[in-house]
N, C-alpha and C positions, 0 to 999 in steps of 0.2 A: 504493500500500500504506500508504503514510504516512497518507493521508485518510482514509482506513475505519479503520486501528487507532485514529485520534484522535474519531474518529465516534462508534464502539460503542459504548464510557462514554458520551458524550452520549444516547445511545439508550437504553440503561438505565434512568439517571439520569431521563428525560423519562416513560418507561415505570412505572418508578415513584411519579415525583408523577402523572403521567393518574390512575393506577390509586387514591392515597391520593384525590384530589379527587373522583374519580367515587365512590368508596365512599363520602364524606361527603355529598354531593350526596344519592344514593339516599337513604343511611341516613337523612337529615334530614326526607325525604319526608315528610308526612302518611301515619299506613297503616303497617301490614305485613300479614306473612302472617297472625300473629293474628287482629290488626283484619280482615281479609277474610275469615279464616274463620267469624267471629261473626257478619261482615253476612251470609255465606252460608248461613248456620245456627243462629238465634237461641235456639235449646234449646238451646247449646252453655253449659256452667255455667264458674263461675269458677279452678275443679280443671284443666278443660279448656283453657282458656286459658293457665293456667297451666304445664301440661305441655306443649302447644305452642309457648310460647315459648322453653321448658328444649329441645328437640327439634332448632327452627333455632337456637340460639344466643343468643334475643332478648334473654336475659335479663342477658348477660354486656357491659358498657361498648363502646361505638361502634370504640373503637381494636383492644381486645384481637381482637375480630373478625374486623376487616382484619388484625391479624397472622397469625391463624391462617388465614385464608382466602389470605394470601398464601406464608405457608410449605407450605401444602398444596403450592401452586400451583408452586412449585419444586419439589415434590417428585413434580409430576406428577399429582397429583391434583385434575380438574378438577368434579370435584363434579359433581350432579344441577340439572338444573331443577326448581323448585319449580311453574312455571306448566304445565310441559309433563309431568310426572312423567314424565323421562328422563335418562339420562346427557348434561351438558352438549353432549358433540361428537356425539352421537345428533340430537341438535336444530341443531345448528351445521352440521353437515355437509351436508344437502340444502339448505338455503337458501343455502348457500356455491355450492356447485354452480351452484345455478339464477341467482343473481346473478352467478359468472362466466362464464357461455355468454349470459344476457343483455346484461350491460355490456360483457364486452371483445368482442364481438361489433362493437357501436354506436362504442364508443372505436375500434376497426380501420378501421372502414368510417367514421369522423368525421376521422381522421386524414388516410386517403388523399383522400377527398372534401378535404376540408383544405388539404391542402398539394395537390394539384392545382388548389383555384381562387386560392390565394394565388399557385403561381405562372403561371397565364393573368396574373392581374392583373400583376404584375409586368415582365412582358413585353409586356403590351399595355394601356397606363394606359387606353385608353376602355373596352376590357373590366374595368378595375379598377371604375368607377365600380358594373357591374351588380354586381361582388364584392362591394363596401360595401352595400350596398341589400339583396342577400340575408343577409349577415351581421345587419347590424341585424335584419333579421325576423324571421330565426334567433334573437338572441337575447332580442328583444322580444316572440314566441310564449310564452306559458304551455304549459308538458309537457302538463297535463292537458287543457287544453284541445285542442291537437293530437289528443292522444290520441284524444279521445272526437269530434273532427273523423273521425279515420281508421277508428274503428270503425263512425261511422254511414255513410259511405260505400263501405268495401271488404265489413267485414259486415253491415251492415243494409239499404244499398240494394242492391251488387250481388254480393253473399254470397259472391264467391272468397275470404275469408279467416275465419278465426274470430276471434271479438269477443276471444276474452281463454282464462285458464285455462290448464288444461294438457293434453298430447293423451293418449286413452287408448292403449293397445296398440297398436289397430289404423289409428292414424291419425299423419300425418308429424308430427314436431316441428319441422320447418322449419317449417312453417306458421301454428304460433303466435308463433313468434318474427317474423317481417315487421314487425306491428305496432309493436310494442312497440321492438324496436332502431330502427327508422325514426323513433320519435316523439323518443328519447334521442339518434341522431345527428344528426339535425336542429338541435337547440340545441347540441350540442360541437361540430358543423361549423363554428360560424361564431368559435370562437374559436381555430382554428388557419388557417381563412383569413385574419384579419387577422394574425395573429402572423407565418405562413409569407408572406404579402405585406408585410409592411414590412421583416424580414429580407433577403427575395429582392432585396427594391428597394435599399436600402441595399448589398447587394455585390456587383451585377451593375453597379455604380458603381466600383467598387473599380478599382487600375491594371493589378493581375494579372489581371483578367476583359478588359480590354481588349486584353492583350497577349495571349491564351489567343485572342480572335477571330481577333488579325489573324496569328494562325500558320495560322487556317484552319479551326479548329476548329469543327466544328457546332454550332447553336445548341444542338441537343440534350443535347450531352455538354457543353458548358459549364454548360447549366444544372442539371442532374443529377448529375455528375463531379465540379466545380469549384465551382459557386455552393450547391449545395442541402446539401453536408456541411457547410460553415465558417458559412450562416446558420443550422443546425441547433442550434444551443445553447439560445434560447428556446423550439423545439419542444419539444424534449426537458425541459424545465422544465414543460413544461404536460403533455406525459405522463405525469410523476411526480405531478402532484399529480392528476391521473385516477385513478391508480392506486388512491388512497383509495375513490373509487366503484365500483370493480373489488370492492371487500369490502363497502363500505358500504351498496352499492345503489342501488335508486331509489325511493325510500319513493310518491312520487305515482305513478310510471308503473307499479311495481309493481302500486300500489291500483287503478289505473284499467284494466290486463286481469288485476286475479284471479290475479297469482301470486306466488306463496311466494317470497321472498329476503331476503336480510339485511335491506334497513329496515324491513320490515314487522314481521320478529324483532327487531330491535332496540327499534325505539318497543312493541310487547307486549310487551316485558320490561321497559323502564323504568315503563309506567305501570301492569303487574302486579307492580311492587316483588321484581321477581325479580333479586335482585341477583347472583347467581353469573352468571345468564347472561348481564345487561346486561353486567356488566364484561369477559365472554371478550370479547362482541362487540365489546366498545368496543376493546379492548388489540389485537385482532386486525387491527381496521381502522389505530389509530395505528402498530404495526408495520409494515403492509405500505406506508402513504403512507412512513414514514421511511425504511424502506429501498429504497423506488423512489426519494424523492429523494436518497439516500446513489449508488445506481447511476446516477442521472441526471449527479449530480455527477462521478461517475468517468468518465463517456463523454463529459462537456463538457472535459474535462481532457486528456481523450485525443483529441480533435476539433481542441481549441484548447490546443495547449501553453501560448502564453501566460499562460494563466489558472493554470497551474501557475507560473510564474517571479511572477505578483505577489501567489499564497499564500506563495512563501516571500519575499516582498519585509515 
């Protein structure tokens, strides 16, 4: 309880310079909405641009902006996309969706895949060696590349699966998902096999893992029981910061099967100077990594007392 009351303010705090630096960022941009309107409409008179700029705000100093854009924001009010002409969480909301059935889908099935070949390795150092070998490829493979590997092979040569998109009505959504989580678990695979097999290996060394065999104990339950909770603290560290891609997306594998999620919305709205919406998305995503690693933090605490006696040390 201690840790999270002393967290929050830090969350805040961090919350609120993201949000001041990204609004300067944007706002410094070459371009706004003006300027795009003109290039999209060059009959546009100088009246017009004028009251377009009085409309968004543009006319009013870089700061005063962001304050108002931020007391809105506490007050609840998340404003319109300018790029989308809709209410911000009208446009937030489906590409949240579709990046969380896609990523934590991939994050689940990377995890497990994961820490099952971290611990074969562990247990069986000449099968460690195939663990290293596929890890590296894993994370030596380009996404896109992968990707557009398993499109031309599952849909293009032997057409059991669809190249990308999304399904209509009458057709499964499992289906399109294959692709896409298989191209994203493939590369997080391999960074919890090594994390889950240097862990493993390190406290299946340990003197209580020895004394836990010679009571009798199966290897099984040793290694699951006794070994795989207490090496679980750098897992859990790398799940937290997964988390951030749970909101943020996957801007390439998205692009490469054609579907809607957050980084696709995200990069369209930074480089259409749509600033309401880039900054929810941005605050959205830096929230939810800080507070999985605020939870992360809490469950290694509670894993590992220790780690609680040398915070108050």
């Amino acid at each position: 309880m201690r840790l999270v009351l002393a967290r929050l303010p830090q969350i805040a705090i961090t919350l609120v310079l993201l949000s001041l630096a990204a609004w300067l960022a944007i706002g410094l941009m070459p371009g706004d909405p003006a300027s795009l309107a003109l290039m999209s409409d060059p009959k546009l008179t100088a009246e017009d641009i004028a009251r377009l700029r009085a409309l968004h705000g543009l006319d009013q100093p870089l700061m005063e902006r962001y304050l108002a854009w931020a007391l809105g924001l506490l007050r609840g009010e998340f404003g319109y996309s300018r790029l989308f002409a809709q209410p911000a969480l009208a446009v937030l909301w489906p590409a949240l969706r579709s990046t969380l059935v896609l990523v934590g889908l991939a994050v689940v099935i990377a995890a497990v895949a994961g820490v099952a070949l971290g611990a074969l390795a562990a247990l069986r150092p000449r099968a460690g060696r195939l663990v290293d070998a596929l890890a590296l490829l894993a994370q030596a493979t380009p996404s896109f590349w992968l990707g557009i590997l398993l499109i031309i092979l599952f849909a293009v040569t032997l057409g059991w699966l669809p190249a990308g998109g999304l399904p209509n009505e009458d057709q499964p959504a499992w289906m399109f998902l294959i692709l896409p989580v298989a191209t994203i678990a493939f590369g997080q695979m391999a960074a919890y096999a090594r994390h889950a097999a240097a862990a493993l290996t390190d406290t299946l060394r340990q003197p209580w893992i020895r004394s836990a065999r010679a009571r009798g104990a199966p290897e099984s339950r040793v290694l699951w029981r006794h070994a795989l909770p207490n090496a679980g603290v750098p897992l859990l560290t790398l799940l937290a910061l997964d988390a951030g891609s749970l909101v943020s997306g996957a801007l390439v594998t998205e692009t490469v099967f054609a579907r809607p999620g957050m980084g696709k919305l995200l990069f369209d709205a930074v480089m259409g100077n749509d600033y309401n919406l880039a900054l929810l998305a941005l605050l959205l995503v830096a929230l939810v990594t800080m507070l999985a690693t605020l939870a992360a933090d809490v469950a290694q605490h509670w894993l590992d007392p220790r780690l609680e006696d040398g915070s108050r040390g």
